[in-house]
C-alpha positions as CSV (number, residue, x, y, z in Angstrom):
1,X,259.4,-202.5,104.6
2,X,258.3,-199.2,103.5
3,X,260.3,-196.0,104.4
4,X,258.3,-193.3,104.0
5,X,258.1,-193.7,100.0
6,X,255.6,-192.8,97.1
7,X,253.7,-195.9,95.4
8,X,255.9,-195.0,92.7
9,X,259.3,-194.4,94.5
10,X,258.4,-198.3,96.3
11,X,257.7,-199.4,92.7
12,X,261.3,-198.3,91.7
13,X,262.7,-200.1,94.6
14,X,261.2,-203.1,94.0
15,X,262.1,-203.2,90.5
16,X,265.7,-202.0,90.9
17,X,266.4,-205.0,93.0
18,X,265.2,-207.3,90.4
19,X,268.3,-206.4,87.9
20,X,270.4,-203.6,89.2
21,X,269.3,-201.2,86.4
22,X,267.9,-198.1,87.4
23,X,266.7,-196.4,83.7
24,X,264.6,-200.3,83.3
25,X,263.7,-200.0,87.2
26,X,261.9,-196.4,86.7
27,X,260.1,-197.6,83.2
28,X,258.8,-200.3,85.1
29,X,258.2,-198.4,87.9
30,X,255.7,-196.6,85.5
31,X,258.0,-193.6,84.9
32,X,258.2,-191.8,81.5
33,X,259.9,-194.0,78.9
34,X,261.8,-190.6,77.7
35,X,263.1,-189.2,80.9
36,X,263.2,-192.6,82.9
37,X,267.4,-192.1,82.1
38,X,267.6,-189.1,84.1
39,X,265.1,-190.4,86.0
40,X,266.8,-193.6,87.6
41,X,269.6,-192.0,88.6
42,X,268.2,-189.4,90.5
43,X,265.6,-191.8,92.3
44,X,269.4,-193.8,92.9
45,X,270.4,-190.1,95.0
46,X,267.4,-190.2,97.2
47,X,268.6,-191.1,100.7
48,X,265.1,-192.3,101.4
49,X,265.3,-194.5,98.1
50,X,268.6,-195.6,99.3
51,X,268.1,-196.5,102.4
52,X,264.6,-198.9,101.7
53,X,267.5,-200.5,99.3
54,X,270.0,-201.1,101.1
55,X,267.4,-202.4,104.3
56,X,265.8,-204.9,101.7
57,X,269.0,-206.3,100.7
58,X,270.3,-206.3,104.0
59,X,267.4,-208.6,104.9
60,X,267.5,-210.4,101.9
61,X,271.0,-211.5,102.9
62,X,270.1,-212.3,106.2
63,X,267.8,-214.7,104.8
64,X,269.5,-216.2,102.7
65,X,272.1,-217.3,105.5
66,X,274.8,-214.6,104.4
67,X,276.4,-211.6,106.3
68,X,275.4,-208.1,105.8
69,X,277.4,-205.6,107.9
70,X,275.1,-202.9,106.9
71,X,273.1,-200.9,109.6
72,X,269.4,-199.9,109.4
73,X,267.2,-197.3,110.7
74,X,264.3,-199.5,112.7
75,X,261.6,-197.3,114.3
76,X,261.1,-197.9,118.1
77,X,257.8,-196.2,118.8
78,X,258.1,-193.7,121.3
79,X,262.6,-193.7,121.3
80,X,262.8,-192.2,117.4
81,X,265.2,-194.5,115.7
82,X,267.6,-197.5,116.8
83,X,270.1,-198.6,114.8
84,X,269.9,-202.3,114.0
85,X,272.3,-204.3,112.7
86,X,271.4,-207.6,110.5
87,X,274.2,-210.8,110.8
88,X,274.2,-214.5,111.7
């Protein structure tokens, strides 16, 4: 599930999902209590950060049994990158 992402930056991802809050998501994350703020957001403006968070709710949904409309980057080795859709 990794996309190209520090320990760190994964960390943040991982923990963001668990209540939507980005400043709590970087302290956890192991980020500095006094700039984990500022912090949160910009991690939030990463494309890379967005994209490994929008792919593991996208499969989340899927497996859940719910519709997710969203399209992900999958890596085909040796044809770059295919976009993939996730529904049932």
């Amino acid at each position: 599930m990794r996309v190209d992402l520090t320990a760190k930056q994964q960390r943040f991802v991982e923990e963001y999902l668990v209540d939507l809050n980005a400043t709590q998501a970087a302290i956890r994350a192991g980020y500095r209590v006094k700039d984990a703020d500022k912090i949160g957001t910009k991690l939030l403006r990463n494309t890379r950060i967005k994209a490994a968070i929008d792919k593991l709710v996208c499969i989340g949904l899927y497996r859940e049994g719910g519709f997710c409309f969203c399209k992900v980057k999958k890596y085909k080795q040796g044809s770059g990158y295919k976009d993939t859709a996730f529904t049932r």
